[in-house]
VMD Tcl script that draws the C-alpha trace (Angstrom):
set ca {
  {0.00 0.00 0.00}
  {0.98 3.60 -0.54}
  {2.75 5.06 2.64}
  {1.09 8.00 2.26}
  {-2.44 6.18 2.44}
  {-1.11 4.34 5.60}
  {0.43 7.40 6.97}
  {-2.90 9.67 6.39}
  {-4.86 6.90 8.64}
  {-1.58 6.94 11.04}
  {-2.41 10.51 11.93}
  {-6.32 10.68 11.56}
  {-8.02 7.34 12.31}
  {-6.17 4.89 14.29}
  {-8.43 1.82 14.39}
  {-8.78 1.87 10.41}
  {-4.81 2.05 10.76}
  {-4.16 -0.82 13.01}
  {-6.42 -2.94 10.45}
  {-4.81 -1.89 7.64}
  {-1.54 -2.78 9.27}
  {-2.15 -5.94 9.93}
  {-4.05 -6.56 6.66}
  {-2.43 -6.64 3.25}
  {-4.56 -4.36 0.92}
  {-2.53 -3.66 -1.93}
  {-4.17 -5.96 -3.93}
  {-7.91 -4.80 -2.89}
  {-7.98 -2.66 -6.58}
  {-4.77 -3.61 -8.10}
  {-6.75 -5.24 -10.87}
  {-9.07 -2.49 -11.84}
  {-7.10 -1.10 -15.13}
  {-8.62 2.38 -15.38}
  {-7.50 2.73 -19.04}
  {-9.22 0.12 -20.01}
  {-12.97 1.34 -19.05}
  {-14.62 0.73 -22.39}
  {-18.05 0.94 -22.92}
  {-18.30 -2.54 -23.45}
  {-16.35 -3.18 -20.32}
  {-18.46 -1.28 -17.86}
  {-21.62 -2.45 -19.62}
  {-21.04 -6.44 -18.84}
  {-19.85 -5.16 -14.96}
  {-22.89 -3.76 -14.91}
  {-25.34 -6.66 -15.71}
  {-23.11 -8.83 -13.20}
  {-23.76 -6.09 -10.39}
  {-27.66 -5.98 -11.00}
  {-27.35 -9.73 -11.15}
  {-25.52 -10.43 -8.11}
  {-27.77 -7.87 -5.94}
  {-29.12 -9.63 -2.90}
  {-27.46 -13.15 -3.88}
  {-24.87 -15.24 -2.25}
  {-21.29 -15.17 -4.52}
  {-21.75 -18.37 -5.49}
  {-25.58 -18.25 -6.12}
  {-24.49 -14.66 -8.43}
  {-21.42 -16.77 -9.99}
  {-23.33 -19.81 -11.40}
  {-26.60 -16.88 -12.24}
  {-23.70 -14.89 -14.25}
  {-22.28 -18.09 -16.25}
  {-25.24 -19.56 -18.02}
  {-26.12 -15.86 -18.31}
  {-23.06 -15.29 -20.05}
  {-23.25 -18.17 -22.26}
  {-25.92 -16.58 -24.38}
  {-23.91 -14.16 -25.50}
  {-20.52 -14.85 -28.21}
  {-17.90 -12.79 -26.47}
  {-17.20 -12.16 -23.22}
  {-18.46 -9.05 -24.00}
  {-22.38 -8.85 -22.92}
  {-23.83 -6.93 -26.13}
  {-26.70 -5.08 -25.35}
  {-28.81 -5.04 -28.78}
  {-28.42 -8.95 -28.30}
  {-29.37 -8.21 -24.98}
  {-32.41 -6.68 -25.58}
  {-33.46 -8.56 -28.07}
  {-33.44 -12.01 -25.96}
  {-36.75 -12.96 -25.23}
  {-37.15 -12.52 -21.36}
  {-37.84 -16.47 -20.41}
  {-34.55 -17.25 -21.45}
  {-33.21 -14.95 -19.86}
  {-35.58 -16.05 -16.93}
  {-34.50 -19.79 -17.66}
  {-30.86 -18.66 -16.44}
  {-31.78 -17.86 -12.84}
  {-32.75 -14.21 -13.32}
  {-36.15 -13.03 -11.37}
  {-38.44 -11.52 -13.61}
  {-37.39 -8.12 -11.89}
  {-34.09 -8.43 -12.67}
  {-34.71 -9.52 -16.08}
  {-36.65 -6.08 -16.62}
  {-33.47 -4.33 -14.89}
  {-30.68 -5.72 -17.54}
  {-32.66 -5.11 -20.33}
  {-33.46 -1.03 -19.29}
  {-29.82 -0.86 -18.97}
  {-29.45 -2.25 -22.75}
  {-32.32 0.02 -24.01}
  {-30.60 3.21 -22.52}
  {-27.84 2.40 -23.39}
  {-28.62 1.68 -27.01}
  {-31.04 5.02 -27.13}
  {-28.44 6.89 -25.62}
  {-29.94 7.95 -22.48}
  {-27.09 7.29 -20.70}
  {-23.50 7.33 -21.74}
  {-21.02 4.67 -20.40}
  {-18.07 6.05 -22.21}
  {-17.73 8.84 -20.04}
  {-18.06 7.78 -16.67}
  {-14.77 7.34 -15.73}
  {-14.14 11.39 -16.35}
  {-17.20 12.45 -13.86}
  {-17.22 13.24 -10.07}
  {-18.82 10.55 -8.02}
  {-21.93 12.15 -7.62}
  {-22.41 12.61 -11.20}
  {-21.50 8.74 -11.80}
  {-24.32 8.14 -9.49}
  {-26.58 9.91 -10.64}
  {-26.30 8.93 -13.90}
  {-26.69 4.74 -13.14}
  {-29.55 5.44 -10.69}
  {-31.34 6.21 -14.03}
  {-31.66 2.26 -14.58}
  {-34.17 0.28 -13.24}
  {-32.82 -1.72 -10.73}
  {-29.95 0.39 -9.98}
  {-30.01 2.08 -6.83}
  {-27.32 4.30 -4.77}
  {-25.75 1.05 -3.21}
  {-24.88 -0.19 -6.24}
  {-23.45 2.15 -7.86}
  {-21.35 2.95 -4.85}
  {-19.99 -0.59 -5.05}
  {-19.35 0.45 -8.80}
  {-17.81 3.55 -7.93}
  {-15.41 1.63 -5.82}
  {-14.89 -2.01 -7.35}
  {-15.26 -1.05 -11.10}
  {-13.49 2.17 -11.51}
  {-11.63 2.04 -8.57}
  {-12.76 5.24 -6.97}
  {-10.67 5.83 -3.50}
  {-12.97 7.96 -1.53}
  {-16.44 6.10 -1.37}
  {-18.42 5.06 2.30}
  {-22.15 3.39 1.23}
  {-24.24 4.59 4.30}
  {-26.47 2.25 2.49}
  {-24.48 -1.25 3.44}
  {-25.26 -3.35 6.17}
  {-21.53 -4.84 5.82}
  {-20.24 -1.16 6.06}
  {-22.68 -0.49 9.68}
  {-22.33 -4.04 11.38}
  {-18.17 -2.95 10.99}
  {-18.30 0.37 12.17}
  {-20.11 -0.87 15.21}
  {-17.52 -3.53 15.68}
  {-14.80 -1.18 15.43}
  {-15.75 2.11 17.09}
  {-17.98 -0.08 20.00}
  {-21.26 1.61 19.38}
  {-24.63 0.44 19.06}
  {-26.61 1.90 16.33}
  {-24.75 5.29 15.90}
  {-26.22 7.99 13.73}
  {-25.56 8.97 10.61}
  {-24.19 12.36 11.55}
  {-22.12 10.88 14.18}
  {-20.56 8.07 10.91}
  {-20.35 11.30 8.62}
  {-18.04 12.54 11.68}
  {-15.88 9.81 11.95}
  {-15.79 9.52 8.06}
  {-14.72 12.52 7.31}
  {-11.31 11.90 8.57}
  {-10.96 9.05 6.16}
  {-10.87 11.42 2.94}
  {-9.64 11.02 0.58}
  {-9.30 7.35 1.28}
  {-12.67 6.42 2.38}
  {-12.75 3.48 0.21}
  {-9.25 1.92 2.48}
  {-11.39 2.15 5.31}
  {-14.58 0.76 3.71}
  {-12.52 -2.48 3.03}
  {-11.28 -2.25 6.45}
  {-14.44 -2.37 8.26}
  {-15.92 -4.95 5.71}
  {-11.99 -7.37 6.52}
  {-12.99 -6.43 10.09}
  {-16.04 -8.59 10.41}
  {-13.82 -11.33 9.59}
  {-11.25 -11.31 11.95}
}
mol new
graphics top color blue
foreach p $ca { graphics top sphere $p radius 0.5 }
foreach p [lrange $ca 0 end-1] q [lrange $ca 1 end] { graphics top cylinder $p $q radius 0.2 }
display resetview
């Protein structure tokens, strides 16, 4: 890890630092290649994430395969997409509501309504707000997009129960607010996304 990322929770946070100390995160988003954030790219991450929402990793793994397997590249195309007809789609392991949810991401994408290419140039916010325009795609997950897709390094999802149930572990509270979290977060900038893996390692130790 950076010594400067270790160093910044050194002087600001030191629970986050003695997990990170004893933890080896170099390799938490050493294999996001932010160069290489094609449309096509984020697209298929995409239709995993809304696929893997509320699903055990191995449930969302064998889901993703034979969902992948309808398509000729690993590469999910989204005119193919949206041209499947849903109950083989449904026939994979999707729920009808998540079938509905890949293919509004294909038909905006394909009409233009929103713009893959250029997510990797805009704030946070603006990245959010612009995949909260699918169905099916709500703040959570595009935080975890934010973070494990284009390896953003300053993201805390208020929204994840992960995120809580390890802040309550580490700090020894019981149900804190969110303006007392915002508090302690704040310090964390502009490495919020260090200590989000650290609380979420936390809960395994």
């Amino acid at each position: 890890m950076h010594s400067n990322i270790l160093s910044h929770f050194k002087l600001n946070d030191q629970k986050i630092y003695e997990i990170l100390n004893r933890l080896n995160p170099d390799d938490w988003f050493s294999s996001i290649n932010k160069d290489n954030l094609d449309e096509h790219f984020l697209f298929t991450k995409l239709c995993r994430e809304i696929i893997s929402q509320q699903l055990s990793g191995k449930s969302a793994s064998a889901i993703y395969a034979r969902f992948t397997k309808l398509f000729p590249s690993e590469d999910i195309d989204p005119q193919i997409l949206v041209n499947l007809d849903s109950q083989i789609l449904r026939n994979c392991g999707l729920s009808w509501a998540k079938v509905s949810y890949v293919k509004d991401l294909g038909e905006k994408l394909i009409n233009k309504e929103i713009c893959l290419d250029s997510l990797n140039s805009l704030s946070d916010d603006k990245v959010i707000s612009e995949l909260i325009k699918v169905k099916g795609i709500g703040r959570w997950t595009a935080e975890m997009f934010l973070m494990f897709t284009l390896g953003r390094e300053d993201v805390f999802s208020f929204g994840d129960l992960g995120l809580n149930k390890g802040f309550c572990k580490v700090y020894g509270v019981e149900s804190p607010s969110k303006k007392y979290i915002q508090k302690v977060i704040s310090k964390w900038s502009p490495y919020k996304s260090y200590a989000s893996m650290a609380l979420w390692k936390s809960l395994e130790e």
